[in-house]
N, C-alpha and C positions, 0 to 999 in steps of 0.2 A: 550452529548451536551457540548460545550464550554461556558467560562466565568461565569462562574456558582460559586457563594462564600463559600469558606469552611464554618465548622461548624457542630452545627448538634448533636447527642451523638455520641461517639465511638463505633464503631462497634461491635458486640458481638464479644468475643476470641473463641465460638465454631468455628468449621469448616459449616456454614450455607450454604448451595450451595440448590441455587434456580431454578436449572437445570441440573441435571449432565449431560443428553441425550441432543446432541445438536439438533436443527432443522431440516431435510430437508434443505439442501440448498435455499437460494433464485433462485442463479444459479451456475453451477458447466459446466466446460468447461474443454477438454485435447485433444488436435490438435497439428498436425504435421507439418510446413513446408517444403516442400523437393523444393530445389534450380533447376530450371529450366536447369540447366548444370551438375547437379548433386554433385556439389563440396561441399555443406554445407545442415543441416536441421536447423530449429529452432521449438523446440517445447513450448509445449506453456500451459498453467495448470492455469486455473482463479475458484477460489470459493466464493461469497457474502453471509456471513451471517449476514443481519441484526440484530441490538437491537430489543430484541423481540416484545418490545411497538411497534416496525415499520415494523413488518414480512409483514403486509398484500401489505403495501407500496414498499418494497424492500428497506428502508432503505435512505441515504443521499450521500450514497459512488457514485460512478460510475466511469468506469475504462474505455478502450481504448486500445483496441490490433487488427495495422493494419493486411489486409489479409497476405502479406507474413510477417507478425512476425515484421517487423523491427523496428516499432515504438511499444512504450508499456506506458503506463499510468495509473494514478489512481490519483482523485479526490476525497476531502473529503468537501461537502456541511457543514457548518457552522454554528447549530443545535441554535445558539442564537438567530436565525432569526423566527423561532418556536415563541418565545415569543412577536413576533409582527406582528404573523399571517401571514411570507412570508414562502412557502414551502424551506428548503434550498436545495432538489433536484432539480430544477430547473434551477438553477444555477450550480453546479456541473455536471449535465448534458447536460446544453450547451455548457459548456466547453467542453466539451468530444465530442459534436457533431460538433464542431467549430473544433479541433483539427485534426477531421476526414477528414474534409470538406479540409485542411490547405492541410494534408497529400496527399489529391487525387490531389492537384494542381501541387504539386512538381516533378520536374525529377525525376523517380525514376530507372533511371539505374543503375547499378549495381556500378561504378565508381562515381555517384553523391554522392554529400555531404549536409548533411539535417542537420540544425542545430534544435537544439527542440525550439531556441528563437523567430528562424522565425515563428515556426508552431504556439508558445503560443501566442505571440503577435497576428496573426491570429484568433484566437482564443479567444480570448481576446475582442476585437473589435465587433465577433460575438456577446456578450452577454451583450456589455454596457448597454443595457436599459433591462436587465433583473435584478431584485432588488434579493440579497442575497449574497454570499462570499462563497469560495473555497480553500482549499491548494493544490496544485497539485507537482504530480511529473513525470517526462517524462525521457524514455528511448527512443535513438535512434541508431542503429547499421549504422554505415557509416563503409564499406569495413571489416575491421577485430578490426574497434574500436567504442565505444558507446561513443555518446556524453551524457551528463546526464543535467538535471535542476530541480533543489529541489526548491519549495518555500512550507514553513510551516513546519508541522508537517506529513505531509506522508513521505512517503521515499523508501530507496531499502537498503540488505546488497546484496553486489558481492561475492561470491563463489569461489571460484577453489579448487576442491576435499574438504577436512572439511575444508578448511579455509578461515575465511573471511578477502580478501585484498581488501574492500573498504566500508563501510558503510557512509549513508547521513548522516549531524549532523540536528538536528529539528532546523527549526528558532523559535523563540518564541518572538515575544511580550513581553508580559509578562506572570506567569504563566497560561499555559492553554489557551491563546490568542496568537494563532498563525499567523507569517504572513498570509496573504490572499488576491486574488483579489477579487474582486469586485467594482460596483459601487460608492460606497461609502468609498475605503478602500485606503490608501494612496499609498499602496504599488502595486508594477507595475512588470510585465514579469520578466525588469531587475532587478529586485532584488530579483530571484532565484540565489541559489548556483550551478554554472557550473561548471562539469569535463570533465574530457574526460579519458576513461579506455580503454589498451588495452586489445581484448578479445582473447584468445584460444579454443582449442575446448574440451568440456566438463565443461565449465566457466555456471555456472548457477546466477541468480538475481530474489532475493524475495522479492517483489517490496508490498506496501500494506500503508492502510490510517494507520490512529493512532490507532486505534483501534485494531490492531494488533499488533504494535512496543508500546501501551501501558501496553499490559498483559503478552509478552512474551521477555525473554533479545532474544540477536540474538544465542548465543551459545545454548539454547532451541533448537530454529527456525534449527540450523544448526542439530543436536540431530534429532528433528525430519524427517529430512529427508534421516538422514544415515538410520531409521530405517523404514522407507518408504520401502527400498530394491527396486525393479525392478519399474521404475518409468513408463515403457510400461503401468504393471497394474495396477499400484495403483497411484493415483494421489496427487502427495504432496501439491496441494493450500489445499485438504481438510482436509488433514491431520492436515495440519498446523494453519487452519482455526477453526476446530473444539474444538484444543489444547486451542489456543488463546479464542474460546469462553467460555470454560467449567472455565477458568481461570476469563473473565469478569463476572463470576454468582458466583463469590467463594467471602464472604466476609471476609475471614481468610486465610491467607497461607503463610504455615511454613516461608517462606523467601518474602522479598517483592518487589513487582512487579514492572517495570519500573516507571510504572505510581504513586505507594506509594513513591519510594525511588524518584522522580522529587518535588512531592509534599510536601515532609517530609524536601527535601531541601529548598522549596521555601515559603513554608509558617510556619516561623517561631511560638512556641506556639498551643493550639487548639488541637484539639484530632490528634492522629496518625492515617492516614488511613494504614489498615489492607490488604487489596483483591485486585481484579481486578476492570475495569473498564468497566461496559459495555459500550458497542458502537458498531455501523455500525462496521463488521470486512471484508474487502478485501484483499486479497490474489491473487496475481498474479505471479508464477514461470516461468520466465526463459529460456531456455539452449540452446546453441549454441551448436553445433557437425560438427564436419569433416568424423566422421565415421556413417557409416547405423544407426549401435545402439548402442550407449553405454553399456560396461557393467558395470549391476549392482554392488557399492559400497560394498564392502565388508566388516560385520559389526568386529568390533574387539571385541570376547567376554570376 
C-alpha cells in the first residue's frame, strides 16, 4: 500500500523470510506473435503475484497486452483507497479495460502511428466516475519504434543483449505518493513522461508495477534473465517475479533494496528499513525479433 507513515520498531537484523516458496502464480502467460507477412514476432511473457493478504483477490496490479503484441501495459491500483473502503482494483482495471477498448478503435495497419496519449486519455475518460487511482505505464511499437508513457511509479528497463539503454525515472509525489490518475487526483494523461526508443530485433522490455522495481535494482532484473537461458522454455516474468517476491518477504538483506535505499533517502531520522517491500508484483517481458528464434544468451561463467 501507498502513503502509509514511517515508524514502527526496526526491523530484526536476523535474516526473517516469511516465505521463501513463492505462490502459484495468480496468472502466468508466455505467447508468441508471428507477423502476418512474416517479417517480425513479438513474444510476450506476463506473471502476477499478488501480496499474499490479496492472493484470493488477485491483487491491485492489472496489466494490458494487445492481441498482436503491440501495445503493452501495467497499472498499479492505489492501495490507500483500502482505508476508505474503495476496492483500488477497480480503478486499475478499468483503466486497462478502457485502454483495450482505445486500442480496438485505432488504425492498426502496419504503417499507422498509435500514440499511448491518445489511447490513455481514452481511457482515462472511461473510468471518471469510477472512485480510486492508478499509476500506469504504456508501451506502444509504431513500425520499428515504441512510443513509451510513464506516469508514477510503474515502469519499464529497455534491454538490447545485457544492457540496459533505457529505463523510466518513477514520478513521485512525495515519498511513496506517486503521481496518479484518478478522479480525485490532480494529475492528468499529460503528465506521463513520453519517449520514444528505437527498437532492433532481439530488444527486450520488462515492464512491471512498483512492486517489482521496489525489491529488485534493474542489474538483478537483467542477471535474471541471462540466467533464465532458452526463453522458448522457461518464462522470464516468472522468473523475475518470483525473485522479486521472495525479496518482498525478506525483512533483512545483506545490501538494500530499491525501496530501503528511496526510503533511507527520503525520510530523514527514525529506524532504517532493512528488507523488501511487499506488494502486488507484475511482470511483463517483452521481445521483438526479426528472426524465427532467438538464440539463447550465452551465460559467461
Amino acid at each position: 500500500g501507498r502513503m502509509f507513515a514511517g515508524g514502527g520498531p526496526p526491523p530484526p537484523k536476523e535474516n526473517k523470510v516469511k516465505a521463501l516458496i513463492p505462490p502459484a502464480p495468480y496468472l502466468l502467460k508466455s505467447q508468441t506473435y508471428a507477423s502476418p507477412d512474416g517479417k517480425f514476432w513479438i513474444d510476450a511473457w506476463v506473471c502476477m503475484i499478488p501480496a499474499l493478504d490479496k492472493a484470493k483477490t488477485g491483487g491491485e496490479d492489472a496489466y494490458y497486452l494487445s492481441d498482436d503484441h503491440r501495445v503493452i501495459s501495467v497499472a498499479d491500483g492505489v492501495g490507500g483507497w483500502r482505508s476508505v473502503g474503495v476496492d483500488p482494483s477497480k480503478y486499475s482495471r478499468g483503466l486497462m479495460a478502457g485502454l483495450k477498448k482505445a486500442f480496438e478503435k485505432e488504425d492498426k495497419s502496419p504503417s499507422s502511428m498509435i500514440s499511448p496519449l491518445t489511447i490513455l486519455k481514452y481511457a482515462y475518460k472511461q473510468v471518471k466516475d469510477v472512485l480510486g487511482s492508478s499509476t500506469v505505464v504504456i508501451g506502444v511499437l509504431n513500425g520499428t519504434r515504441m512510443s513509451t508513457l510513464n506516469l508514477g511509479d510503474s515502469g519499464f528497463i529497455y534491454m538490447r543483449g545485457q544492457h540496459i539503454i533505457h529505463r523510466t525515472k518513477p514520478q513521485q509525489a512525495n515519498f511513496n505518493a506517486p503521481y496518479q490518475l484518478g478522479p480525485d487526483s490532480h494529475f492528468k494523461p499529460e503528465d506521463g513522461d513520453q519517449q520514444i526508443i528505437d527498437v532492433k530485433s532481439g530488444d527486450m522490455v520488462v515492464m512491471g508495477s512498483d512492486g517489482l522495481f521496489d525489491n529488485l535494482w534493474d542489474h538483478e532484473i537483467s542477471t535474471i534473465i541471462e540466467k533464465t537461458g532458452d526463453l522458448q522454455q522457461n518464462n522470464p516474468a516468472l522468473a523475475i517475479a518470483n525473485t522479486a517476491f521472495i525479496t518482498s518477504q525478506t525483512n533483512y538483506t545483506p545490501k538494500l533494496t530499491p525501496f530501503a535505499h528511496e526510503r533511507r533517502n527520503k525520510i530523514i531520522g527514525g529506524p532504517v528499513w532493512h528488507g523488501g517491500k511487499p506488494d502486488d508484483i507484475t511482470v511483463l517481458v517483452w521481445r521483438y525479433r526479426t528472426t524465427p528464434v532467438e538464440p539463447a544468451p550465452t551465460s559467461k561463467l
